[in-house]
N, C-alpha and C positions, 0 to 999 in steps of 0.2 A: 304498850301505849303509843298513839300515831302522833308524831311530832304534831304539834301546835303551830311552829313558826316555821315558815318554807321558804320565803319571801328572804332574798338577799340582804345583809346589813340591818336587819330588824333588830328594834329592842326589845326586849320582853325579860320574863321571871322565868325563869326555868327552875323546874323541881333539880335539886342538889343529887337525890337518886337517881336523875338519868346525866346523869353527867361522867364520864372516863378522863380520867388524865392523858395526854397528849405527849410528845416527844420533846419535851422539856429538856433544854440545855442547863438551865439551873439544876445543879444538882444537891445542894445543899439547901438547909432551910434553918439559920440561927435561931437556936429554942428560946433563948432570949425575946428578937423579934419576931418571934410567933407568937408569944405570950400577949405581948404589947400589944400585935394584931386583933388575937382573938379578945383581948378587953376593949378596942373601939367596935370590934362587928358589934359584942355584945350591950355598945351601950348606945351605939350610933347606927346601926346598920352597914352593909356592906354600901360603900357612896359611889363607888366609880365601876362600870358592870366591869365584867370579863366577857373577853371574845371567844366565841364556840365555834364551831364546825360541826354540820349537822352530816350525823351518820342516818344508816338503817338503821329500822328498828326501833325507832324513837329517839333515839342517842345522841348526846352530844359531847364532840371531843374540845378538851381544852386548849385552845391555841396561845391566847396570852390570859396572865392573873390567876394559878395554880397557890399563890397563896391566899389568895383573899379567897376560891374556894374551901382550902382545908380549914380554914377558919370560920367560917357560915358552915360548914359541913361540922365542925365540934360545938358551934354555938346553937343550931337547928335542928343537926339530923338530919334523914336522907330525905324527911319528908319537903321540910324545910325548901325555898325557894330563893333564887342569886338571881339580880340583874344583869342580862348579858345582851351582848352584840352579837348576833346569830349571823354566819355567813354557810353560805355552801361551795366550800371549792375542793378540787383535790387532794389526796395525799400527801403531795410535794409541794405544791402551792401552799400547803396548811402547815408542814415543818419549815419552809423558809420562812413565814410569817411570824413563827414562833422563835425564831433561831433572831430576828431583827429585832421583833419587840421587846424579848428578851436582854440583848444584847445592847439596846443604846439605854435599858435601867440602869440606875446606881447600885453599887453593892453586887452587883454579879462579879463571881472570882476570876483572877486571869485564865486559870485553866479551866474554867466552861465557857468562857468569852471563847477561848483555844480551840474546843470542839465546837462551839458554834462558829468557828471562822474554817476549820477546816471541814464542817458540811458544806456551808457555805459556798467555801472554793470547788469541792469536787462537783457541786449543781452546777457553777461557773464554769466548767471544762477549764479547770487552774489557771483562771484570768483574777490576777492578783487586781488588777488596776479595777475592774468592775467589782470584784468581792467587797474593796474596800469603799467603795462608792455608796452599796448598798449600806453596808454597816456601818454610815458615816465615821470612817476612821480615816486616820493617812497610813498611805500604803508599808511608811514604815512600822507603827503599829501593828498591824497586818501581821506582818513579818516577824515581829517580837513574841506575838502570841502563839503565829505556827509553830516555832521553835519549840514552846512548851509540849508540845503534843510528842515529845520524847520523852517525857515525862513516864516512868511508869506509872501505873493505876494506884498503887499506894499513894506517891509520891502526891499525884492530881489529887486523893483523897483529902490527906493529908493539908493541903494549902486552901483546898474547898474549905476546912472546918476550922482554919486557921490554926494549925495546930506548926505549921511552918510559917515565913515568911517569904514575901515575893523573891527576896536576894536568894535567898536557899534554894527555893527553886527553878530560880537560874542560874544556880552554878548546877545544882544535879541534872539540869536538861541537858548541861557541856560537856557528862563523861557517860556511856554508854549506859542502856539499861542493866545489862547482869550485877552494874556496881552500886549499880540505885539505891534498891534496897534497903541493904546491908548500912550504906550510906545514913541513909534515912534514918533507920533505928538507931545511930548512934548521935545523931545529931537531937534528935528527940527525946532520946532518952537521957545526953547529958545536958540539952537545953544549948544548943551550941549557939553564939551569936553568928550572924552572916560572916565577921571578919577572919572568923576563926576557922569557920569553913574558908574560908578563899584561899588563905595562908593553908591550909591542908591540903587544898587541890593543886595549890601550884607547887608543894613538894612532891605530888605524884606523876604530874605531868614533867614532859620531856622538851625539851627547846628543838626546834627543828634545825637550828646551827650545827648541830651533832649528827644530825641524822646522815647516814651514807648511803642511802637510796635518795633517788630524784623527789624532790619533794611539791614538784609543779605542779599534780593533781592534788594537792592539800591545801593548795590556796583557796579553795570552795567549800572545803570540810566544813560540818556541824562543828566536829571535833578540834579545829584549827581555833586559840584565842583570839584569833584577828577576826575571824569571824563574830565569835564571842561576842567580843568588845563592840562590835557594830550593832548587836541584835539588843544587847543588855547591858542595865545600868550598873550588874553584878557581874565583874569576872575579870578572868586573871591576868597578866600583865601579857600583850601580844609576843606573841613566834614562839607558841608552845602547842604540843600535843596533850588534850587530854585523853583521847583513847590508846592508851598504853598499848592491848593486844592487839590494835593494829601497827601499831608504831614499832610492834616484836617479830609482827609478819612481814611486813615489808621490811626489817632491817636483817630477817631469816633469809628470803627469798635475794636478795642485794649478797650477803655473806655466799649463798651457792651462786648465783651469779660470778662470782667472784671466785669463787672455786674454780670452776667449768671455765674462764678465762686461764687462769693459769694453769689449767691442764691442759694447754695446748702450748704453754711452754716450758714444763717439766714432766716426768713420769708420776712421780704420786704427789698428790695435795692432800693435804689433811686436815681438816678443819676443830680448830683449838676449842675444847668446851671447858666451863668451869669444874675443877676437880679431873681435869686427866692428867695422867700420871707416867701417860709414854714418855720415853727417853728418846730423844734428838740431837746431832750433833751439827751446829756449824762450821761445813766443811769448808777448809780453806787450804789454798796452795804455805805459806811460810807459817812462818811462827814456832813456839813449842809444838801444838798440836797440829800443825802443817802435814799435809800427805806427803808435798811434793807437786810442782806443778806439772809435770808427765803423769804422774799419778790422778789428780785434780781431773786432768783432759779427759784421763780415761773414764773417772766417776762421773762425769755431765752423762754417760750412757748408760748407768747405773739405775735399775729399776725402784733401788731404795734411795735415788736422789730426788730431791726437791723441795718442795715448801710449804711451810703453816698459814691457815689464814684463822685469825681466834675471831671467836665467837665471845667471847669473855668482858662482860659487863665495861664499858670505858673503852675498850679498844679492837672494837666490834671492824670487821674488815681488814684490819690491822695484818700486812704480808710478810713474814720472814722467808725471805730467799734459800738457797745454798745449801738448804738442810739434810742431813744425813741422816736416813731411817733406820738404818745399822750401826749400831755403838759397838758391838764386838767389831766387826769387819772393821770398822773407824780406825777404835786401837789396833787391828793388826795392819794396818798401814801406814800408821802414824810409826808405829815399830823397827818396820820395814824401812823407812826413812832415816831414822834416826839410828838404825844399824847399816846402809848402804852409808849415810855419811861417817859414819866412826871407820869406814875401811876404807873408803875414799883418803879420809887423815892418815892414815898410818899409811896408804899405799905412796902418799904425797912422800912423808917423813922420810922415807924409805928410798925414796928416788932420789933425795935432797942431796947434792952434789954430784950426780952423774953427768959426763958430759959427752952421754949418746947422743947425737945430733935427730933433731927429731922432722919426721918426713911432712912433704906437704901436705899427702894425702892424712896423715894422721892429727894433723892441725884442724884440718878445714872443717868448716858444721858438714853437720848432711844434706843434701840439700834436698828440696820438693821431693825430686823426683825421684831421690832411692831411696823418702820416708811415703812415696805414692806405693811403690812396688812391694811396701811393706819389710825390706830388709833390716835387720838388726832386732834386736830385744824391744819389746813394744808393751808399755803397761794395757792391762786389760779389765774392765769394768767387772765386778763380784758376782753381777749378776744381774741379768738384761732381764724386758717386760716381757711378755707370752706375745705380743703381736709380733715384736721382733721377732724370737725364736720361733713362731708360724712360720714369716718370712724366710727365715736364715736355711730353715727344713723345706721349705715349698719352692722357694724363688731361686735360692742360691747352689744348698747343697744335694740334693734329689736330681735336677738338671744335669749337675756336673757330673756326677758319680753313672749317672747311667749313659753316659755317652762316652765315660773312661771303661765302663765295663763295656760297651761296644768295642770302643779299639784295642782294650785288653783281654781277649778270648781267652785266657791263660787263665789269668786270675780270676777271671769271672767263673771258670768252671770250678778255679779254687774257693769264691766263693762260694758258691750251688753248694758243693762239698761238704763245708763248714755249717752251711745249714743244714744240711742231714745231719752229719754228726751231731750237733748240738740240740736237734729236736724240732727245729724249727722248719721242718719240709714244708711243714703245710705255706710258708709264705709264699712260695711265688704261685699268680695266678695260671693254674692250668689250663683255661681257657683264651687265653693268650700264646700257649705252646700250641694248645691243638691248632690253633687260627695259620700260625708261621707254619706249623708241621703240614699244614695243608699247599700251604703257599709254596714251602719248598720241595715238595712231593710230586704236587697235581692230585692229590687223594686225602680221603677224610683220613682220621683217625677212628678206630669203631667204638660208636657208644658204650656198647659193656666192656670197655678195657678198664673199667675199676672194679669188675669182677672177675673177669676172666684174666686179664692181663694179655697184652701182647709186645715182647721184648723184643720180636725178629723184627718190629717196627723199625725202632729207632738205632739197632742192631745193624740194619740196612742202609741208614746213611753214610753219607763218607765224614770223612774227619770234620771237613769244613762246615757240611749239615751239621753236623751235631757239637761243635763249636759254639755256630748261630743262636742252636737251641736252649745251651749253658746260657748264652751272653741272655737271649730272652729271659731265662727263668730267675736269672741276677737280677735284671731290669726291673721286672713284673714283682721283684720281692721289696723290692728298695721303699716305696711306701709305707710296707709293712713292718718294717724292722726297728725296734728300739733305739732312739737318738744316740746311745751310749755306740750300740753295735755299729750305724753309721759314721761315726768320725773316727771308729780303729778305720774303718774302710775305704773312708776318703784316705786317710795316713795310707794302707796298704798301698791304694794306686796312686798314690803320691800326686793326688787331684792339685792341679794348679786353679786358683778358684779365676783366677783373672781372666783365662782363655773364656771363660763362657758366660761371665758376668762383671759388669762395670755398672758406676753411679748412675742413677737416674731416677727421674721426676718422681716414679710410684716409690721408689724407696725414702727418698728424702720428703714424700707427701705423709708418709708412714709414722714418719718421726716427730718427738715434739723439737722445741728449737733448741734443747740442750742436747736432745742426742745429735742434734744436727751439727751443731758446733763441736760435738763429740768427735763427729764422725770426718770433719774439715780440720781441725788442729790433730787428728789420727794419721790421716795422708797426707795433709801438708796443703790444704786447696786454701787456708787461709793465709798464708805466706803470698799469695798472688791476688787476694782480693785487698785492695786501697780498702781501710778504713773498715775493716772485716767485722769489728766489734758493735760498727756502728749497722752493718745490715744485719748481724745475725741479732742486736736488738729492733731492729723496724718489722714489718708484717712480714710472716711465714712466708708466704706467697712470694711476695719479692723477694727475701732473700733466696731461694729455692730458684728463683730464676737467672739470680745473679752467681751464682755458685755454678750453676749450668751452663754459663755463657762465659765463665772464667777462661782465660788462657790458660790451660793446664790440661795434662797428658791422663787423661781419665783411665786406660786402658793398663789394664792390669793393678789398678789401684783399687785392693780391695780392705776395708777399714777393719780394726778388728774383731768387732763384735760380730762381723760374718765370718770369721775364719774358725776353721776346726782345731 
């Protein structure tokens, strides 16, 4: 059938069977007031038209008055005819039209008012101040209604049919959708009043006072009640979180933060969860369970030293210092202690009335610089991190040992020796022997001598070639060899570590600030720094420069967690 009316703004009668429903923001339609409706169409007629939009095909879409159609549509039938205002415009011209007329009725819900304000705005390229122009609202209104539209789809149902109230659904707009729901059905099915819901949301929610992440990007949250309290007439008392699982991520993400801080000033952090069960001790120099404070110095270089940071509901962030991740080792130097002082007593009792005149030298402390050189008995840490002992094998003791097997030709050949014997030939690299066997020849080695063999080779040098050659094949093994094997061997050449290594920048950059202060009260560089406790608490960085620039005899000062 060819449209009848083509003419803009006409009135006429349109058959009820060509007529389509349109994008109607009303979503509901109270069977109540329909009833009502459909008993004036049928005693009165339909009095005020509806406005169409003339499609193809004959058709006409419903732009405003979708109820006074289904009501001439149950009172008539399709044949039946409605008075309407006939227009012709676009798509989007014909849903804004619908989304305003709809919208300045009575009895339209907040949340279809909600999605017609947010079509509205996205036709508006999100110009709040025009959206609300059109839909003669104030902009704060505006604003109240967007908010809804976090509403999930139940929820929106739910207040469309009244089966909630406005307060209820603006508290379930203020806590994320996954808890909508759930929400929802309890509130409906025990009939909950709004106050009751309030009082339950603000036991769930969080005060931002507590929080220990930055909370300067929350001052805009949906989720912030300060917001809340600006958008709705329902909500809970300001400076709280209602979205909990965010308020668990960032107070997650703050907790390693915080971690990753303090591993830059001790060896291990461990972060406290509810329900662990490790054993920790707080290490301290005096007391019953006191190490000792030589002992103490030495633990700050202790790989099982450092600190907790809990995770544990109430004390989230929450730092214990000083902590000792070895409770055996703990007691056995708490032992240690408390058996060196019980012979110290008795050695005392025992002297008591002697009147050996006692020397200067035997008086005086030790000083800097024969606790730099490392002389006398020196407590030593249980057990250093892996980057250290990388270093202590790569930096310190590999260097020194093959430079004492250079100038100890003797021993070196006695080691070479020892790794034959013991099985271990294969260490040193032989392509390293042929390269010198070359050098000190003027001639190759021949290829197939790991077939053939050729013994008048090396047969042919004199003592001191083949000296060389030992001290080479020591050298070229020292990589290879077992940490254990290495420090009988440093001991064997009676390696002095000082000759070939002293403090500096990569090693104290190496360290966190406990082994550092470890490794300054070890040789005494703290005795010469004013106010030592106060750099080795300020940034890494400066202390490490201040330590470097100290007055003090670096040279041959080697701390003891390098030593073999």
């Amino acid at each position: 059938m060819e449209s009848a009316v083509t003419k803009s703004h006409d009135l006429a009668h349109i058959p009820l069977g060509a007529i389509v429903t349109g994008n109607n923001p009303r979503q509901f339609f109270c069977p109540t007031a329909m009833e009502e409706l459909i008993a004036s169409v049928r005693q009165k007629g339909v009095i005020q038209p509806i406005c169409l939009n003339v499609l193809e095909g004959g058709k006409y879409q419903i732009i405003a008055g979708e109820r006074r159609y289904r009501a001439a549509l149950e009172v008539y039938g399709a044949e039946g005819t409605i008075p309407a205002i006939v227009t012709s415009v676009d798509s989007s011209e014909a849903d804004s039209m619908a989304l305003i007329e709809n919208a300045i009725r009575e009895n339209m819900s907040p949340t279809e008012e909600a999605v017609a304000a947010g079509k509205m705005l996205a036709k508006n390229n999100n110009n709040r101040d025009e959206t609300a122009a059109e839909l003669g609202w104030h902009v704060s209104k505006l604003n109240r209604r967007l908010a809804l539209l976090n509403l999930v789809a139940e929820a929106m149902t739910a207040l469309n049919e009244r089966r909630i109230m406005l307060g209820h659904a603006e508290l379930l707009a203020a806590v994320p959708q996954d808890k909508q729901t759930k929400a929802l059905e309890t509130i409906t099915a025990m009939k909950m009043p709004v106050q009751q819901v309030k009082e339950l949301l603000a036991k769930a929610s969080t005060a931002f006072e507590s929080a220990i992440f930055d909370t300067a990007r929350c001052a805009s949250c949906q989720y912030n009640s300060e917001q809340q309290s600006a958008l709705f007439t329902e909500a809970i008392e300001s400076g709280r979180c209602t979205n909990q699982s965010c308020y668990d991520t960032k107070t997650r993400v703050r907790i390693e933060e915080i971690r990753d801080e303090v591993s830059q000033e001790v060896q291990t952090v461990k972060v406290i969860e509810i329900g662990d069960t490790s054993t920790t001790v707080c290490l301290t120099k005096d007391g019953g369970l006191g190490v000792g404070a030589e002992q103490f110095d030495a633990c700050l270089a202790c790989s099982k030293f450092g600190a907790t940071v809990s995770a544990i509901p109430g004390e989230e962030g929450k730092i214990e210092r000083s902590v000792c991740f070895d409770s055996d080792c703990h007691r056995k130097m708490v032992a240690e202690r408390v058996k060196s002082e019980k012979a110290n007593q008795s050695s005392s009792k025992e002297n008591e009335g002697q009147t050996t005149p006692v020397t200067e030298t035997e008086t005086a402390p030790a000083s800097a610089t024969s606790k730099a050189k490392g002389t006398g008995t020196q407590k030593k840490a249980s057990d250093l991190s892996e980057r250290v002992k990388e270093y202590r094998r790569k930096q310190v003791w590999e260097p020194a040992v093959k430079r004492e097997l250079v100038s100890q030709q003797d021993k070196a050949r006695a080691f070479v020796l020892d790794l034959l014997l013991s099985g271990d030939a294969g260490k040193p690299d032989h392509m390293i022997l042929v390269k010198l066997f070359g050098k000190i020849t003027g001639g190759d080695y021949p290829v197939s001598a790991k077939e053939e063999g050729y013994p008048e080779k090396p047969y042919g040098l004199d003592s001191d070639q083949q000296s060389k050659l030992f001290a080479a094949a020591g050298v070229s093994a020292v990589g290879a060899i077992a940490e254990k094997r290495l420090k009988k061997l440093l001991g064997f050449l009676e390696t002095d570590l000082g000759k070939y290594w002293k403090i500096n920048q990569d090693f104290l950059s190496l360290l966190t600030k406990s082994e550092i202060e470890s490794v300054c009260k070890n040789v005494g560089i703290d005795a010469v720094i004013k106010d030592f406790a106060k750099v080795i608490g300020g940034k890494k960085e400066e202390a490490i420069k201040t330590i470097l620039n100290a007055e003090f005899d670096f040279e041959g000062a080697v701390p003891s967690m390098l030593k073999y």
